[in-house]
C-alpha positions as CSV (number, residue, x, y, z in Angstrom):
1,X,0.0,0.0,0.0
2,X,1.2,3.7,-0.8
3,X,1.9,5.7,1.9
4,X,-1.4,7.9,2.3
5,X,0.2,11.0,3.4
6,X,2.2,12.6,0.5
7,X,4.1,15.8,1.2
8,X,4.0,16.8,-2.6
9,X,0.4,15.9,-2.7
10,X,-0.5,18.4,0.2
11,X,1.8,20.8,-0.9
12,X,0.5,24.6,-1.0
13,X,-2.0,23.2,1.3
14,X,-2.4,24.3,5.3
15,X,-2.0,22.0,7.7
16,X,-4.1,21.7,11.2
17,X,-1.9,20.7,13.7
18,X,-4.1,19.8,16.9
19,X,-2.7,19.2,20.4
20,X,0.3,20.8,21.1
21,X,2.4,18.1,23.2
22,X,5.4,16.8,22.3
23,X,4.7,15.2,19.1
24,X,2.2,18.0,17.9
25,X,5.0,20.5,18.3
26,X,7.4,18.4,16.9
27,X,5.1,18.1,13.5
28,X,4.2,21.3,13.3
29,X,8.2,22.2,13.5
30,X,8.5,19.5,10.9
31,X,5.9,20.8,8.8
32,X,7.0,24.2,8.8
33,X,10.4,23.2,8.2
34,X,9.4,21.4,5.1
35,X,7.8,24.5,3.5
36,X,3.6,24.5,4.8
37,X,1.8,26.5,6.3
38,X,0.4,25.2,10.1
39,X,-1.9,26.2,12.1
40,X,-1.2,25.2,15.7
41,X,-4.2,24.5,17.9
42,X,-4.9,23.5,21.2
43,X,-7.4,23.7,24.1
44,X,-4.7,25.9,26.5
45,X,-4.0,29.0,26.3
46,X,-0.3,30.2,24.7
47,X,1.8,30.4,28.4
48,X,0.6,26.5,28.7
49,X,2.0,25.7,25.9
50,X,5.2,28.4,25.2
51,X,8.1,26.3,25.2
52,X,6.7,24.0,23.4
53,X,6.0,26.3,20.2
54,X,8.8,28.6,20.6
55,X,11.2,26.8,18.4
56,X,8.5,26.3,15.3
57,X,9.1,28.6,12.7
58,X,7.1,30.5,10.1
59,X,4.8,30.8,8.6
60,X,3.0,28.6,11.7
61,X,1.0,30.1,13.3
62,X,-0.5,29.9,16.7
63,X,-4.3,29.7,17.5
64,X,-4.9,30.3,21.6
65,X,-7.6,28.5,23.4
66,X,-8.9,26.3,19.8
67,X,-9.4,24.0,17.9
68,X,-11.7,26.9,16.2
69,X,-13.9,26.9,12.6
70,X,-10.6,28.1,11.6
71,X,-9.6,24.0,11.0
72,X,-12.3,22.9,8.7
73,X,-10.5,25.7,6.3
74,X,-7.2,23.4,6.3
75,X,-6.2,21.1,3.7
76,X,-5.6,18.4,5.8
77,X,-5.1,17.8,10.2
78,X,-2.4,16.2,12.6
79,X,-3.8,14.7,15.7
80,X,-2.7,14.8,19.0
81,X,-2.2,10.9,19.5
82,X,-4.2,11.6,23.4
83,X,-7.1,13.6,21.5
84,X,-9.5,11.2,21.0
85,X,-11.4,10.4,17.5
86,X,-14.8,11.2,19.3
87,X,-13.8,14.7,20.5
88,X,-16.2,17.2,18.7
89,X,-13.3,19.0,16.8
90,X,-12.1,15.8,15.1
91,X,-15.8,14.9,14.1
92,X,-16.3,18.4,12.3
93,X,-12.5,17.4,10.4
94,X,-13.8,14.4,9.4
95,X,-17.4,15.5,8.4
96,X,-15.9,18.4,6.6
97,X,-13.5,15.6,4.5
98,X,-10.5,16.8,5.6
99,X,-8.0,13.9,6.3
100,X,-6.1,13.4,9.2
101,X,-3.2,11.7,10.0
102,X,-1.0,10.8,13.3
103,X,2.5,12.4,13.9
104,X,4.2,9.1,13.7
105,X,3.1,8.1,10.2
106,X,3.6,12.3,8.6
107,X,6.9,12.1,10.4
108,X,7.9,8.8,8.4
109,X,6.5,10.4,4.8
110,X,9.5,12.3,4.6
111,X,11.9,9.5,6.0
112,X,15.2,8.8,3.7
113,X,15.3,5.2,5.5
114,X,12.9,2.1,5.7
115,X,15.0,0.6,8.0
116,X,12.0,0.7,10.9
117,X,11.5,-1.1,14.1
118,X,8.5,-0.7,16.1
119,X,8.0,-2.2,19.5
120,X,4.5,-2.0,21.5
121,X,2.9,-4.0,24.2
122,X,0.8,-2.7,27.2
123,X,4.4,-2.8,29.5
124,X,7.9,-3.1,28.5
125,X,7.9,-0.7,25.4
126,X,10.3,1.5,27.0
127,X,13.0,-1.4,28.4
128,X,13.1,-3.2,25.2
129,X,12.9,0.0,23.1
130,X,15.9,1.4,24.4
131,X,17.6,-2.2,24.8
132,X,17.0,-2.7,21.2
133,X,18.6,0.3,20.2
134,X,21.7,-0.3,22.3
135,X,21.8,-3.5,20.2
136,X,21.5,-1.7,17.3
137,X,24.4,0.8,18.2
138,X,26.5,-2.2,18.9
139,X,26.0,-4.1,15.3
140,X,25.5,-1.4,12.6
141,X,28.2,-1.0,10.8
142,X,30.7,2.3,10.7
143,X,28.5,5.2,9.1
144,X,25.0,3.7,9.9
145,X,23.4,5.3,13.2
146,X,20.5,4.5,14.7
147,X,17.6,6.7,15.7
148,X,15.5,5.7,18.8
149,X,12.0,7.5,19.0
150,X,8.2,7.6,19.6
151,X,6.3,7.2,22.5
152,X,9.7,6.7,24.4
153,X,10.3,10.6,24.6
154,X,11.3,11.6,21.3
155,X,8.7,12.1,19.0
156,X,9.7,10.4,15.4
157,X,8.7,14.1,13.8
158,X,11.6,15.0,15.8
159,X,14.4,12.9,14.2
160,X,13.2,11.4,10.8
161,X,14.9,14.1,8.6
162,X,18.6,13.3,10.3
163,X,18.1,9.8,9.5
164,X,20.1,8.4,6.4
165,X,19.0,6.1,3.9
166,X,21.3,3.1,5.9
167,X,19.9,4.3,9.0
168,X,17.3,2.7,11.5
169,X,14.6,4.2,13.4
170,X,13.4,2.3,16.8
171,X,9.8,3.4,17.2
172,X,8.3,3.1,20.5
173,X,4.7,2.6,19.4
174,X,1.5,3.2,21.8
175,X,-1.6,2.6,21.3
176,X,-2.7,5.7,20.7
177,X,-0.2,6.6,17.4
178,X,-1.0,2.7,16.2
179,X,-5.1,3.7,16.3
180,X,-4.3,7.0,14.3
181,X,-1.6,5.4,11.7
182,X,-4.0,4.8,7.9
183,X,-0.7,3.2,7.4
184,X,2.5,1.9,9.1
185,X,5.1,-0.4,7.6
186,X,8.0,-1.4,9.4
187,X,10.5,-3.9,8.8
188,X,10.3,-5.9,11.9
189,X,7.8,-5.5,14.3
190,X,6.8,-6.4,18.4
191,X,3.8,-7.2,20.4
192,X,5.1,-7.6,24.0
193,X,2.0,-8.1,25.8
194,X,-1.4,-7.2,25.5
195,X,-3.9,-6.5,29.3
196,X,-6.6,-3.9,29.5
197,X,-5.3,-0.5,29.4
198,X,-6.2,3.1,28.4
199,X,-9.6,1.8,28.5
200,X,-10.8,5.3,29.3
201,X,-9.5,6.4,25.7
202,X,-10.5,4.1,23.4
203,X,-13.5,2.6,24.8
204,X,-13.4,-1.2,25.5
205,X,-10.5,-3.9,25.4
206,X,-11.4,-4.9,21.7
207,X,-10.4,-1.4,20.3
208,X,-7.2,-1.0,22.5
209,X,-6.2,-4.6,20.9
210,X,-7.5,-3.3,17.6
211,X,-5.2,-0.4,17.6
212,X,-2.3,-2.5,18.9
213,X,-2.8,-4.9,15.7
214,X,-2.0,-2.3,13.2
215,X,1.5,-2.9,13.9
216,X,1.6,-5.8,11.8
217,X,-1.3,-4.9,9.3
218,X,0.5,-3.4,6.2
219,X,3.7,-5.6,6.9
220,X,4.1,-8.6,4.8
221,X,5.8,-12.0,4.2
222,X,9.0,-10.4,4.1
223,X,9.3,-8.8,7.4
224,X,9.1,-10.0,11.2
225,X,7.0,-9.4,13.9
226,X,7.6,-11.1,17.3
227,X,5.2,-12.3,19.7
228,X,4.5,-13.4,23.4
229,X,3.8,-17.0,23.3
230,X,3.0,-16.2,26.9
231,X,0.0,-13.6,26.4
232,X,-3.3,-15.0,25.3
233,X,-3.7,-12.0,23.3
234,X,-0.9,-11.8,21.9
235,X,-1.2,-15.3,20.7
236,X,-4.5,-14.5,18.8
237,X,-3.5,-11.8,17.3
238,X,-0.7,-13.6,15.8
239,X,-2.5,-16.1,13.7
240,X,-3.3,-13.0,11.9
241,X,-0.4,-12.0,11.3
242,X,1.2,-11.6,7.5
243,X,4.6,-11.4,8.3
244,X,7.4,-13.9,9.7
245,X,6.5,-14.3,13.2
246,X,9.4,-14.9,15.8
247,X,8.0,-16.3,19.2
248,X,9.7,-15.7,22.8
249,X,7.9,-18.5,25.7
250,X,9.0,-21.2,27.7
251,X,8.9,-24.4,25.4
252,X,12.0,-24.5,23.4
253,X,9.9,-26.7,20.9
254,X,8.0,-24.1,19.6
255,X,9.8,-20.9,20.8
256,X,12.3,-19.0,18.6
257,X,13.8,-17.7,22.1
258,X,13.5,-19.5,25.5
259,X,14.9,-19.4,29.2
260,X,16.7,-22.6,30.5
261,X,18.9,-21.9,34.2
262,X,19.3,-18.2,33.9
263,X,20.3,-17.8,30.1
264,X,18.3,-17.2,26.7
265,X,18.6,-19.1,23.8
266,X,16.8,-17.6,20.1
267,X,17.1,-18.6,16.7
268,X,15.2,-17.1,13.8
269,X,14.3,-21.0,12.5
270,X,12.8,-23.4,14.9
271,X,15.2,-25.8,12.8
272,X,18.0,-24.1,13.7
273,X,20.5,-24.4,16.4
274,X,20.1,-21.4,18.7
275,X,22.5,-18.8,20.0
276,X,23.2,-18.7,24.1
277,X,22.6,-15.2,25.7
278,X,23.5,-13.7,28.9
279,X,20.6,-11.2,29.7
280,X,21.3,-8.3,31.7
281,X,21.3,-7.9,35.2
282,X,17.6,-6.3,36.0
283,X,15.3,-7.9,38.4
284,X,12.2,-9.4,37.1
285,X,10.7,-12.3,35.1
286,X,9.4,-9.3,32.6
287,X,12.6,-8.2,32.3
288,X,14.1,-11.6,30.4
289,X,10.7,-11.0,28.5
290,X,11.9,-8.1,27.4
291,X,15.5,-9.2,26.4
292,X,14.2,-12.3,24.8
293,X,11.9,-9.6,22.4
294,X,14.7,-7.3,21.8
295,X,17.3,-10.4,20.8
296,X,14.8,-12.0,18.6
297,X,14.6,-8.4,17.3
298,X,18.0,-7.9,16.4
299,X,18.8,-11.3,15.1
300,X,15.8,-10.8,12.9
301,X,17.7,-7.4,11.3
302,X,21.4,-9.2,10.8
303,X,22.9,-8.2,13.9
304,X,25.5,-10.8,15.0
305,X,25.2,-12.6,18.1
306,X,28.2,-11.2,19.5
307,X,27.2,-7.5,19.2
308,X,23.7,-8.4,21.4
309,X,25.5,-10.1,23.8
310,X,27.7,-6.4,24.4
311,X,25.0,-4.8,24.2
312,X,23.1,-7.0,26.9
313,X,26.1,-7.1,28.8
314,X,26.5,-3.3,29.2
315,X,22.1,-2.5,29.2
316,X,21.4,-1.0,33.1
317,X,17.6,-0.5,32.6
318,X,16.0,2.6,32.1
319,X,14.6,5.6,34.1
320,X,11.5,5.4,36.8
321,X,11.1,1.5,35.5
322,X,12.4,0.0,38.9
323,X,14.8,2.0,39.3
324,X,17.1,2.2,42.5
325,X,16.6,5.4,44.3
326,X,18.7,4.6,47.4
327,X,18.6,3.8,50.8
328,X,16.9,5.9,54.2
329,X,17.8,4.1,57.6
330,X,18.3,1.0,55.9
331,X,15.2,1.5,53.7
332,X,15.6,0.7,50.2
333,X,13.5,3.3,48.0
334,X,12.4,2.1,44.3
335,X,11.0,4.7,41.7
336,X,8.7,2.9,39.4
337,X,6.6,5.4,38.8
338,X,6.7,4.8,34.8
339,X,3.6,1.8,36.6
340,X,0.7,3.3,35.2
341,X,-1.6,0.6,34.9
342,X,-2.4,-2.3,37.0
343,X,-0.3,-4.7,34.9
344,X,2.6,-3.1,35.1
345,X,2.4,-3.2,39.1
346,X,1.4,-6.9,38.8
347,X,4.8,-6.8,37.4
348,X,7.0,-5.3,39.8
349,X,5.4,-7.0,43.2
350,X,6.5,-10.0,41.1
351,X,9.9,-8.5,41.1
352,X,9.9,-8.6,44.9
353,X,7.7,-11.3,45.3
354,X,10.7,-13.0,47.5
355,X,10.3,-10.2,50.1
356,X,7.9,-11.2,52.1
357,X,5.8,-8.8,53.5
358,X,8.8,-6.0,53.5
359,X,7.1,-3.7,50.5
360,X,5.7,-0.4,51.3
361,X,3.3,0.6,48.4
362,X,2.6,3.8,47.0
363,X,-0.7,3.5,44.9
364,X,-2.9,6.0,43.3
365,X,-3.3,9.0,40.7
366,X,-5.4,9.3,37.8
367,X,-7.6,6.3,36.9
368,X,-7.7,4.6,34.1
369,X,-10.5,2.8,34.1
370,X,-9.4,-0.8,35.5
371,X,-10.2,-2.9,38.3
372,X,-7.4,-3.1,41.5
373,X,-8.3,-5.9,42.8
374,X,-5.8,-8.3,40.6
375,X,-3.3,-6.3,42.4
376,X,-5.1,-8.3,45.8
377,X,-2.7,-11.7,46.1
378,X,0.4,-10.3,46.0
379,X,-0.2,-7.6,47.8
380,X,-1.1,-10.2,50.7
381,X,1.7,-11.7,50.1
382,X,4.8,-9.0,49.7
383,X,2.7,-5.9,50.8
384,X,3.1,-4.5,55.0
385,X,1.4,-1.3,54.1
386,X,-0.2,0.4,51.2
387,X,-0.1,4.3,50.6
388,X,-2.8,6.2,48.5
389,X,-2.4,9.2,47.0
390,X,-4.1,11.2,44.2
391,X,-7.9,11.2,42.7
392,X,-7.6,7.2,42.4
393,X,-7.0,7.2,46.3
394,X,-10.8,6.4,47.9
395,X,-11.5,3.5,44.7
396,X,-8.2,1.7,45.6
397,X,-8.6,2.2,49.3
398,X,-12.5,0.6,49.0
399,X,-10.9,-2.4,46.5
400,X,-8.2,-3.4,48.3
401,X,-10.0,-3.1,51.7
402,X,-9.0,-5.7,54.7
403,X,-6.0,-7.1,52.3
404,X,-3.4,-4.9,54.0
405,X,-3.3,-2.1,56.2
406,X,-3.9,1.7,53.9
407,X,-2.9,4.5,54.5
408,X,-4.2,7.7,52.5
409,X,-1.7,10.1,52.1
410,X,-3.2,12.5,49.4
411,X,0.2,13.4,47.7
412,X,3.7,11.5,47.5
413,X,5.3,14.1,50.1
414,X,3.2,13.0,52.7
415,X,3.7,9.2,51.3
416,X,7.3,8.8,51.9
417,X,6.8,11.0,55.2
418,X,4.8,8.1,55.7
419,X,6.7,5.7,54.8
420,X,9.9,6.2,56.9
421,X,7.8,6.9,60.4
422,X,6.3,2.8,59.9
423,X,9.5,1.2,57.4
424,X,12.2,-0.9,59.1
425,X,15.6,-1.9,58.6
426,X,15.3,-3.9,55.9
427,X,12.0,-2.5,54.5
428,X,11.4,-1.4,50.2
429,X,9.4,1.7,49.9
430,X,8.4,1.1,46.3
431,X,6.8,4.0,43.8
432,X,4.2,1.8,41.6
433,X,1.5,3.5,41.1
434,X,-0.9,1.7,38.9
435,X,-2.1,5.1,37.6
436,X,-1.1,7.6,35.0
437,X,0.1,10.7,36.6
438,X,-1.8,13.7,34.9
439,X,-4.2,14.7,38.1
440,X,-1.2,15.7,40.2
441,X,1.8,16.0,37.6
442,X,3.2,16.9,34.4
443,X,3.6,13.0,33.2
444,X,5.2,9.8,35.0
445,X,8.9,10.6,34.2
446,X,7.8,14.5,36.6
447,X,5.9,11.8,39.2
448,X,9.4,9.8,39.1
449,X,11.6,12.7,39.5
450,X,9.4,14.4,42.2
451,X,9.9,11.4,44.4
452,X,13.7,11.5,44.0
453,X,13.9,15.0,45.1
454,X,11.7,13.9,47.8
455,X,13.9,10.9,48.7
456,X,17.1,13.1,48.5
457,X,15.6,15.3,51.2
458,X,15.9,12.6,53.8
459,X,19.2,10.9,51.9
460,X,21.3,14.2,52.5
């Protein structure tokens, strides 16, 4: 299929540019850059949003407190991957016959390279993004660079025209840019996991996995996509599948990568003789998950067994994904705060599931939409106390009623206040919040630092 979005196609025509966060600034600068005239739109008004226009040059232009009737005059619109599809605004686009696009798949319009890797899943995007691109680093050859992008900070619109032909971009892909790509081809792709998420945006579970299925949809028999043999979704959606699919699991029978004692073992054929990997050092049963994808990733591209294992060897993890945040009286503080859903908290207590009853819990923030109670066993199990703070505080406090003793603490200052007057020697005061961060902070990677300053207060 031909890419829908052509630049000389819309040339001379205005673009809409709605929702100014990272990515909408980013393809309005793009945009601009590349000769058309943008209107920039969002529901705040300009000092909201300053520094994130201030670098997009003319002719763009900036339209306070919109979208306005002044969109259905453009020649086509670039949505804001949050801004959902039944949001008046984007009705009255489509209504009016104006076609809109997502940031991700303008950005790759003007791309030199086809080289593209896109990882999603419901957790572990991040991790195996940025593993995957530390493989990359450590196999291209001299001259070839790779480009690391999306949802995992830096929008693609943001570094698709320094990309060379021999290049390769690693695109973190949400859910939200997969529901808004027409089209979206790349080379080899991942589905990590799939669990109800961002239910609240697009509806029910059947349209989240709907979106996260357009990964694959416009690949074919010539590329890769790799799959969780472990996630019953993920399973399903493979049989639909039209490229090469690479599975990571347990059985080595039918699993291109596998654990056995510590160490992975892939292979691209389940006739072949597989490769022996040393994964990196992070806690976690997710976290080989994640290692297996990203092998199975780069062994599907050509890169040589002995450039992932260096680049395995020398991967520390990434930031506010259980990270170490040091130690108060013998307390040992974890910032996880990139946890916002319930999943991804299932996943850390399983990280600790060995320390019984030592966890305190900080819980809460924005909800999402999904039930806490799966979060109910091992909290009995690893959990001494559990902190609430933010609007999600009074459901989670009535869900997880008589599991463990709660605490509501309304905001992470008085959390970790909290936390060191009833944590002993020996104790984990762990940041997983199993909610997005937007009711008290900018995003989870402001919630994450915020609780390091915090910690460092009491550190120093």
């Amino acid at each position: 299929m031909e890419h829908p979005f052509s630049a000389s196609h819309f040339q001379g025509q205005k673009a809409c540019v709605i929702g100014l966060g990272h990515s909408g600034s980013a393809a309005a600068r793009l945009l601009a850059e590349q000769g058309f005239d943008v209107l920039m739109t969002d529901s705040r008004a300009l000092k909201e949003v300053s520094d994130l226009i201030k670098d997009v040059p003319a002719p763009a232009v900036w339209e306070a407190s919109g979208p306005s009737e002044k969109a259905l005059h453009c020649g086509f619109a670039v949505k804001s991957p949050g801004l959902s599809w039944a949001s008046p605004i984007v009705k009255k686009i489509q209504e009016a016959g104006i076609p809109i696009f997502s940031e991700m798949e303008v950005a790759l319009s003007f791309s030199k390279t086809d080289r593209i890797i896109a990882i999603t899943g419901t957790n572990g995007k991040t991790t195996t993004t940025s593993l995957t691109g530390d493989i990359f680093r450590q196999g291209l050859p001299y001259g070839q660079n790779v480009h690391v992008c999306g949802n995992i900070g830096t929008p693609a619109s943001a570094c698709v025209l320094s990309a060379n032909p021999k290049d390769v971009l690693v695109i973190e892909s949400s859910s939200y840019q997969l529901e808004d790509s027409r089209f979206f081809h790349p080379k080899v792709s991942a589905i990590l996991n799939i669990q109800p998420d961002h239910l609240d945006h697009h509806g029910s579970f059947a349209n989240y996995i709907r979106a996260k299925a357009r990964i694959f949809r416009d690949q074919n028999a010539s590329d890769f996509c790799v799959f969780n043999a472990l996630d019953l979704e993920t399973v399903k959606l493979a049989r639909k599948c039209p490229a090469q699919r690479l599975f990571f699991g347990d059985d080595p029978k039918s699993s291109h990568a596998w654990v056995e004692e510590g160490k992975i073992y892939a292979r691209l054929s389940l006739n072949d003789s597989p490769y022996l990997f040393t994964p990196p050092r992070l806690p976690g049963r997710h976290n080989l998950e994640n290692a297996m994808a990203a092998i199975l990733i780069g062994l599907a591209s050509g890169i040589s067994e002995g450039s992932i294992q260096k680049a395995l060897a020398q991967f520390k993890g990434v930031e506010h994904r259980l990270e170490e945040a040091g130690t108060y009286r013998q307390i040992r503080c974890v910032n996880d705060s990139k946890a916002t859903n319930v999943d991804s908290t299932l996943v850390a207590l399983k990280a600790f599931s060995g320390f019984n009853k030592k966890l305190i819990l900080i819980l809460g923030g924005l909800d999402k939409g999904s039930p806490y109670a799966p979060l109910k066993p091992l909290i009995s199990q690893t959990v001494k106390t559990v902190l609430t703070i933010g609007s999600a505080a009074s459901k989670i406090e009535k869900e997880l009623d008589g599991i463990v003793p709660i605490s509501p603490c309304e905001n992470l200052d008085k959390a970790v206040e909290r936390a060191f007057e009833i944590g002993e020697a020996g104790d984990i005061l762990l940041l997983s919040p199993a909610c997005a961060s937007f009711d008290q902070f900018k995003n989870f990677e402001d919630r994450g630092e915020k609780f390091k300053k915090i910690l460092k207060r009491y550190q120093n």
